[in-house]
LUMVO-806656 format. One record per residue: residue number from 0; residue in three letters; x, y negated, z of N, C-alpha, C in turn. Coordinates in steps of 0.02 Angstrom, whole numbers, always signed. Each point is the difference from the previous one (the first is absolute). Layout:
N
+-----+--------+--------+--------+--------+--------+--------+--------+--------+--------+--------+
! num ! residu !    n.u !    n.v !    n.w !   ca.u !   ca.v !   ca.w !    c.u !    c.v !    c.w !
+-----+--------+--------+--------+--------+--------+--------+--------+--------+--------+--------+
! NUM !    ALA !      X !      Y !      Z !      X !      Y !      Z !      X !      Y !      Z !
...
+-----+--------+--------+--------+--------+--------+--------+--------+--------+--------+--------+
END
This chain:
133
+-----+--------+--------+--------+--------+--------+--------+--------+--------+--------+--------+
! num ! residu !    n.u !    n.v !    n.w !   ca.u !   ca.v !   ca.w !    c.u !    c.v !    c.w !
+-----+--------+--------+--------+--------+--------+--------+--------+--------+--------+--------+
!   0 !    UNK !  +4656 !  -3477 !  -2371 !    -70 !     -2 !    -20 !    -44 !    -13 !    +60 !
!   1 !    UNK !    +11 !    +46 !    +38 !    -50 !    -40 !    +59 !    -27 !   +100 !    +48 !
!   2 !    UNK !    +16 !    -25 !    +76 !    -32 !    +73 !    +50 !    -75 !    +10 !    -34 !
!   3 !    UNK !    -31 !    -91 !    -10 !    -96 !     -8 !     +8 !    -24 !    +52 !    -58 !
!   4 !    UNK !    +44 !     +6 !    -67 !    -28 !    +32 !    -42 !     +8 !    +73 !     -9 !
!   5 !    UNK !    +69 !     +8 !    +35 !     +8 !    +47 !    +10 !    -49 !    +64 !    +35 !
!   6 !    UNK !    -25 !    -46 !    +64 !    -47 !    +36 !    +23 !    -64 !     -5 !    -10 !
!   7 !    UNK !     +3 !    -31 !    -69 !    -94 !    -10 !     +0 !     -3 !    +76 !    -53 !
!   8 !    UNK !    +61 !     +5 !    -58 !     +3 !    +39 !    -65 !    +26 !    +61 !    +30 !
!   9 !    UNK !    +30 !     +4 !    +47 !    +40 !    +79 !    -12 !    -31 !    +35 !    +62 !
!  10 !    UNK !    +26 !    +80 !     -4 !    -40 !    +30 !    +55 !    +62 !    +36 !    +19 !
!  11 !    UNK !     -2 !    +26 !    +89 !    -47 !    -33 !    +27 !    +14 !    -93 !    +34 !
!  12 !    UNK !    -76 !    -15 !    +13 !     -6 !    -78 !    +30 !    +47 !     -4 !    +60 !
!  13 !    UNK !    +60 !     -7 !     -5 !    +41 !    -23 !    +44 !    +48 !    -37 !    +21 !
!  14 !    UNK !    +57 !     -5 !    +30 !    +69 !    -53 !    +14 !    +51 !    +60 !    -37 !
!  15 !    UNK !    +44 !    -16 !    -68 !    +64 !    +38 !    +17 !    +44 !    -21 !    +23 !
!  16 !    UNK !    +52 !    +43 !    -11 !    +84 !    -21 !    +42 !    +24 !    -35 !    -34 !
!  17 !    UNK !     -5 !    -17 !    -70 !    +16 !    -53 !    -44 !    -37 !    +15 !    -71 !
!  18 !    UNK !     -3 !    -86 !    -29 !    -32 !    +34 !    -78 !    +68 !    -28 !    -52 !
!  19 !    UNK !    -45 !    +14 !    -65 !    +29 !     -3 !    -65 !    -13 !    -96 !     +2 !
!  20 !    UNK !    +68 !    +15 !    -24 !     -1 !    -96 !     +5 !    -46 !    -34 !    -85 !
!  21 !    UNK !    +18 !    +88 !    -54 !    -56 !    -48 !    -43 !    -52 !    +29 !    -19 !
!  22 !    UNK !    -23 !    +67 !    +31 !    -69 !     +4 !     -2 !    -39 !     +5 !    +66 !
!  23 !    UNK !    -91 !    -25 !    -16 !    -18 !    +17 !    +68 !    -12 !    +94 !    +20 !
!  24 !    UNK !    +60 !    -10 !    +21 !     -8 !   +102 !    +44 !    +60 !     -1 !    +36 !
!  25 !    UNK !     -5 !    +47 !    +61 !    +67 !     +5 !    +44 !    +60 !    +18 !    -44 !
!  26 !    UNK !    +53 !    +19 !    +37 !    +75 !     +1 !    -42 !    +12 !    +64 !     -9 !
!  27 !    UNK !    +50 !    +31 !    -43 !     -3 !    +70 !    -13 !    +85 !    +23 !    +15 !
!  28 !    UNK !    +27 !    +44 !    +17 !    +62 !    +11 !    -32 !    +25 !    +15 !    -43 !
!  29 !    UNK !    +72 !    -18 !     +2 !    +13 !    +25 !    -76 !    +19 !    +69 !    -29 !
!  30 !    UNK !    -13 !    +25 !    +53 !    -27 !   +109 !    -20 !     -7 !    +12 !    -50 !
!  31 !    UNK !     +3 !    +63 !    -28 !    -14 !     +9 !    -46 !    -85 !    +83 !    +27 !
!  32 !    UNK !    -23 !    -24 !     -2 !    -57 !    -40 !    -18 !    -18 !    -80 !    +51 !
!  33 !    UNK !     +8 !    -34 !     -9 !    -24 !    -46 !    +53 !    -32 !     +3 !    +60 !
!  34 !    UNK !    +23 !     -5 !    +73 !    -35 !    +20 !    +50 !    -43 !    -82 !    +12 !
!  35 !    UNK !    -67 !     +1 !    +30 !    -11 !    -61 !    +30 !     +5 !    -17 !    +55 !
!  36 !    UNK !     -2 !    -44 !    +28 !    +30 !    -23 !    +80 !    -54 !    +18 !    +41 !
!  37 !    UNK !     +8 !    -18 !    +80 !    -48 !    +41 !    +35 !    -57 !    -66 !     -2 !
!  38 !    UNK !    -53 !    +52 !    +21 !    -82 !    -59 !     +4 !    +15 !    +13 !    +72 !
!  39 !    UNK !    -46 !    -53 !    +39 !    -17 !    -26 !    +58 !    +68 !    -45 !    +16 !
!  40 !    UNK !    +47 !     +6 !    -27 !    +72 !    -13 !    +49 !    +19 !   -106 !    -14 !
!  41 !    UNK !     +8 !    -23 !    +40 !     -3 !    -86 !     +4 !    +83 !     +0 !    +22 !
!  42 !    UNK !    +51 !    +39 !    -58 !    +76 !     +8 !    +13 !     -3 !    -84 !    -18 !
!  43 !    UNK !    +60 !     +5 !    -81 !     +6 !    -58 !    -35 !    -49 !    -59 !     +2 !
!  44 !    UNK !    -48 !    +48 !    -29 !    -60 !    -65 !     -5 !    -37 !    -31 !    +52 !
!  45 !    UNK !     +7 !    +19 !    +75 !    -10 !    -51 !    +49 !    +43 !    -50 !    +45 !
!  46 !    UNK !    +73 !     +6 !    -34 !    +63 !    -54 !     +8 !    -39 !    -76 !    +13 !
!  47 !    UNK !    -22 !    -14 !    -68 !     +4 !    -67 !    -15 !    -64 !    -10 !    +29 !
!  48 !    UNK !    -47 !     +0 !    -11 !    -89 !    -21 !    +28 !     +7 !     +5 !    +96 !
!  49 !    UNK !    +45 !    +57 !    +43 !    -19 !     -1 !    +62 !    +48 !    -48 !    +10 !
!  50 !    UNK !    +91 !    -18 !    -27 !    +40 !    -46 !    +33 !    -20 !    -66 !    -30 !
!  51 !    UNK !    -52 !    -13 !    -28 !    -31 !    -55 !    -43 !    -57 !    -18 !    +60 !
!  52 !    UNK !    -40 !    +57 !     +1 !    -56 !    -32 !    +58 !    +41 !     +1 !    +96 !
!  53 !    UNK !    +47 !    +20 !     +4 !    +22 !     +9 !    +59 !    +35 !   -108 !     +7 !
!  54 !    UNK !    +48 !     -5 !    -51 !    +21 !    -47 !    -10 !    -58 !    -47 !    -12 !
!  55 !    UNK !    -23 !    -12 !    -45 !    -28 !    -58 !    -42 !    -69 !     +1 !    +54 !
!  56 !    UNK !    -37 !    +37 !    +17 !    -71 !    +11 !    +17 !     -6 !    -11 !    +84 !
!  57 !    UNK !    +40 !    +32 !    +16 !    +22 !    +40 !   +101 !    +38 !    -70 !     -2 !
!  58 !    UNK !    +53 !    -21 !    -28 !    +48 !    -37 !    +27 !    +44 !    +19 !    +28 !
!  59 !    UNK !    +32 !    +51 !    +17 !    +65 !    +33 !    +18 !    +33 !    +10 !    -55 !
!  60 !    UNK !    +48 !    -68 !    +11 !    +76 !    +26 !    -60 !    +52 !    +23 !     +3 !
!  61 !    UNK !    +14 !    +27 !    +79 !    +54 !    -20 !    +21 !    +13 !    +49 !    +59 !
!  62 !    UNK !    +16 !    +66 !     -4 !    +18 !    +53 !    +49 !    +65 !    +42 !    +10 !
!  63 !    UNK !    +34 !    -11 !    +37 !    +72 !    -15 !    +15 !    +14 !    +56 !    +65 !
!  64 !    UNK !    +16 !    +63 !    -24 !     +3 !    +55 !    +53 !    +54 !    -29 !    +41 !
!  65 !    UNK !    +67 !    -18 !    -32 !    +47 !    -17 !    +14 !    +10 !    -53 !    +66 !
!  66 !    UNK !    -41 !    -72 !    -12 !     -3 !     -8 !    +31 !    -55 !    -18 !    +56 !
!  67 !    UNK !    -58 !    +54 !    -18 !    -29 !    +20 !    +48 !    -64 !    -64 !     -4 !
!  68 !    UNK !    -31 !    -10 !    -52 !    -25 !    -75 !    -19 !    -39 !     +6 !    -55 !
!  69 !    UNK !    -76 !    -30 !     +0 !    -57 !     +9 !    -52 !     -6 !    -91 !     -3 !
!  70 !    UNK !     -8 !     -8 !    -81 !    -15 !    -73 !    +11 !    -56 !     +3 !    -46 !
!  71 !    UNK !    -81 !    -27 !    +12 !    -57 !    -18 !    -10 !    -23 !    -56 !     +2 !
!  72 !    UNK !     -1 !    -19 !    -78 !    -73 !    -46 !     -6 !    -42 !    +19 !    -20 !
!  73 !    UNK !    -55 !    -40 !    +46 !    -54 !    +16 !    -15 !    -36 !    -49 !    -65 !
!  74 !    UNK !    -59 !    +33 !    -25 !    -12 !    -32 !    -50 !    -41 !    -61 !     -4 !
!  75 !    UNK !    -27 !    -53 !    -25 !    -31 !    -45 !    +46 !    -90 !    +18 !    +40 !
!  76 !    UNK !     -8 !    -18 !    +39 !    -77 !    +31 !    +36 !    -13 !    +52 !    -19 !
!  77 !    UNK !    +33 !    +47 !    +20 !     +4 !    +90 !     -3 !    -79 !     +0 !    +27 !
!  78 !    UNK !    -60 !    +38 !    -54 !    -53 !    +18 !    +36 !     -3 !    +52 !    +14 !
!  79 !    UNK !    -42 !    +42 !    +78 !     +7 !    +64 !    -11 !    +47 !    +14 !    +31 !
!  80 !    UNK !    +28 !    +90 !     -7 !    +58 !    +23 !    +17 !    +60 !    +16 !    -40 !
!  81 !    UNK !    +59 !    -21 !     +4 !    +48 !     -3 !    -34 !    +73 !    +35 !    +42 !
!  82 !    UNK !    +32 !    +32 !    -42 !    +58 !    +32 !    +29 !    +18 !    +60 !    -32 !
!  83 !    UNK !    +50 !    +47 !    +49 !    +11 !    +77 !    -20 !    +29 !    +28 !    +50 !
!  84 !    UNK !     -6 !    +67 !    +11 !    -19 !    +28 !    +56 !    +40 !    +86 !    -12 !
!  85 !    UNK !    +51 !     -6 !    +63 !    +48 !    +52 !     -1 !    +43 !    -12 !    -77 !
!  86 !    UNK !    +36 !    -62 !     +7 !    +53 !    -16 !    -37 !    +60 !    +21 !    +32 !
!  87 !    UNK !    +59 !    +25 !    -34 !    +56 !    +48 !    +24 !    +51 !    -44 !    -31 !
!  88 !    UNK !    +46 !    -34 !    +49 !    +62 !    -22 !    -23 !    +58 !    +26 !    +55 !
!  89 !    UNK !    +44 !    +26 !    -17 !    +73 !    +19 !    +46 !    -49 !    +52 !    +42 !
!  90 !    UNK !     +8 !     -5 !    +59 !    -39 !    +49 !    +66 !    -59 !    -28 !    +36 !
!  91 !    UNK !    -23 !    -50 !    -49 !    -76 !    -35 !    +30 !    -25 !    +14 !    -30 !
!  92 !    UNK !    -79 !     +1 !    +37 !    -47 !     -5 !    -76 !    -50 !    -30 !    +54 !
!  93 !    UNK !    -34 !    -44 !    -59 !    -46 !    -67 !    +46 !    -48 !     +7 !    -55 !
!  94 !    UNK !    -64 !    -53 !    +52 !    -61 !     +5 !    -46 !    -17 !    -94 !     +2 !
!  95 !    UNK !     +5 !    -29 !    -28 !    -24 !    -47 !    -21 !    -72 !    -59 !    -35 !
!  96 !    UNK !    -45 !     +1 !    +65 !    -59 !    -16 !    -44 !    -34 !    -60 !    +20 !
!  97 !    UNK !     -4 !    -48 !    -45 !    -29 !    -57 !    +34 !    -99 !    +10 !    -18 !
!  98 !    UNK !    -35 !    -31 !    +49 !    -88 !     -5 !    -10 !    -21 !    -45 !    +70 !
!  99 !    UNK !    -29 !    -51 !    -43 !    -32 !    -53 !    +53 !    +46 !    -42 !    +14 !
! 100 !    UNK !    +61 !    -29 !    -14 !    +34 !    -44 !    +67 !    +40 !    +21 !    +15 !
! 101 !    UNK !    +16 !    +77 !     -4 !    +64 !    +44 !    +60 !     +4 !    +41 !    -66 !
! 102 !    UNK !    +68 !    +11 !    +18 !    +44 !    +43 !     -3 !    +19 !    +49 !    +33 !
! 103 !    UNK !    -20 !    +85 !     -2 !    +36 !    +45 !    +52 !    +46 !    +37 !    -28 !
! 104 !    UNK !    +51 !    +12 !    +40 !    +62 !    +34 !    -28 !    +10 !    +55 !    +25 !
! 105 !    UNK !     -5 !    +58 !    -20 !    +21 !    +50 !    +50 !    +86 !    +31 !    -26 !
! 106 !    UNK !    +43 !    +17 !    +54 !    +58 !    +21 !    -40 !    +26 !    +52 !    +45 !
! 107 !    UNK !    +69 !    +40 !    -33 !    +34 !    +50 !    +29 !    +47 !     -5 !    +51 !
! 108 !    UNK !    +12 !    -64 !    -24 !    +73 !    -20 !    +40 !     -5 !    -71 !    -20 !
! 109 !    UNK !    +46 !    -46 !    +42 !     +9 !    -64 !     -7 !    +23 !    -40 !    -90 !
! 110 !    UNK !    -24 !    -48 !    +10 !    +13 !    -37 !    -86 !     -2 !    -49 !    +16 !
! 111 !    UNK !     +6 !    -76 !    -75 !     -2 !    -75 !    +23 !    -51 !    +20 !    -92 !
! 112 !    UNK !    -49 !    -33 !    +53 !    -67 !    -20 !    -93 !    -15 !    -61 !     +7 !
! 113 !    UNK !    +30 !    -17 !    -71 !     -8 !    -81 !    -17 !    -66 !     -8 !    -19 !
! 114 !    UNK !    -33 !    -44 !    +21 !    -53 !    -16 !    -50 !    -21 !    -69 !    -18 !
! 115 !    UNK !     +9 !    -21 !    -46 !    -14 !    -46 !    -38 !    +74 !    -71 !    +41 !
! 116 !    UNK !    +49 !    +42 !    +10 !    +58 !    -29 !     -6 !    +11 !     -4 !    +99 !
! 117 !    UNK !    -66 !    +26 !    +27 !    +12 !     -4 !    +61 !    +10 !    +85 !    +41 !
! 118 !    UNK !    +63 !    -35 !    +39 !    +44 !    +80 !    +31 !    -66 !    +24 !    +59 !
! 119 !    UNK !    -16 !    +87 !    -14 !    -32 !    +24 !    +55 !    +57 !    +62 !    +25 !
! 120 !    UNK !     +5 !     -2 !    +76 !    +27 !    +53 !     +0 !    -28 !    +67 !    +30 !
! 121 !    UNK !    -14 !    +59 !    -39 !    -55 !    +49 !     +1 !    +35 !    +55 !    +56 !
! 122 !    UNK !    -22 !    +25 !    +62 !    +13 !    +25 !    +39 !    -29 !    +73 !    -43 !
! 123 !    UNK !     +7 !    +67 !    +57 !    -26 !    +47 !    -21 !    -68 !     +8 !     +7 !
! 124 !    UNK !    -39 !    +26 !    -21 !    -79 !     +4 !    +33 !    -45 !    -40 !    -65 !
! 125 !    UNK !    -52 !    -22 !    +55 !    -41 !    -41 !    -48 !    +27 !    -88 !    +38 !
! 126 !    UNK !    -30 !    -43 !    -58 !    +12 !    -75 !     +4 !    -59 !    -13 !    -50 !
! 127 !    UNK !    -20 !    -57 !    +61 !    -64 !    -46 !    -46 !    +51 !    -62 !     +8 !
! 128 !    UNK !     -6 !    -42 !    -79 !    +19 !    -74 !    -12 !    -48 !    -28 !    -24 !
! 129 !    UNK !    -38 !    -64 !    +17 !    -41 !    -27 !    -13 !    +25 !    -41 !    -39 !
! 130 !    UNK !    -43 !    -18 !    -89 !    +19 !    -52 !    -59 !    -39 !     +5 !    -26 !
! 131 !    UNK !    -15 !    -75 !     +3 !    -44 !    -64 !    -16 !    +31 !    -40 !    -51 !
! 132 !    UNK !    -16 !     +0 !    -24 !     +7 !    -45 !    -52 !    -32 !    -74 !     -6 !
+-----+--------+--------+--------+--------+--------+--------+--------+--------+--------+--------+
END
């Protein structure tokens, strides 16, 4: 049915952990009496919308603890600031944000970040990459 109606009709106005796939209201168990799921909580129901905007929106498809490797495209003439910040893969965690022209990277430990099919290799610390388009 849909989160939008959910939270316009039921109380209280919030995100649940999942809803009823055919009415608009969160999900219940199957208890006897029915318990309902928790309010405030973005469990289930923020899967698909954050790896949707991380992927489709950010342009990062592609994060590879294993082998130690983020691959990013960017989207075309990114306006503004774009990225995400204290991303955790294996024993790194890096921040990724492009605004103006550059790119700064800050990270934990060493990585290789592709972007837009071209190899960077990310030392520890901070890194500015300048892209122009």
């Amino acid at each position: 049915m849909g989160g939008s109606k959910t939270y316009r009709n039921f109380e209280p106005h919030t995100i649940w952990e999942c809803y009823n796939p055919n009415l608009p209201q969160p999900a219940q168990s199957c208890e006897d009496p029915p318990v309902c799921v928790r309010k405030d909580f973005c469990g289930w129901s923020a899967l698909a919308p954050i790896s949707l905007f991380i992927e489709n929106i950010i342009g990062i498809h592609s994060v590879d603890a294993f082998k130690k490797e983020i691959k990013w495209s960017l989207p075309p003439v990114p306006a503004g600031t774009l990225g995400l910040r204290n991303l955790r893969f294996g024993d790194i965690t890096t921040s990724l944000v492009y605004c103006d022209g550059e790119i700064t990277v800050e990270a934990t430990s060493p990585y290789r970040l592709w972007i837009d099919g071209q190899l960077h290799e990310i030392p520890s610390g901070m890194t500015k990459i300048p892209f122009l388009r």
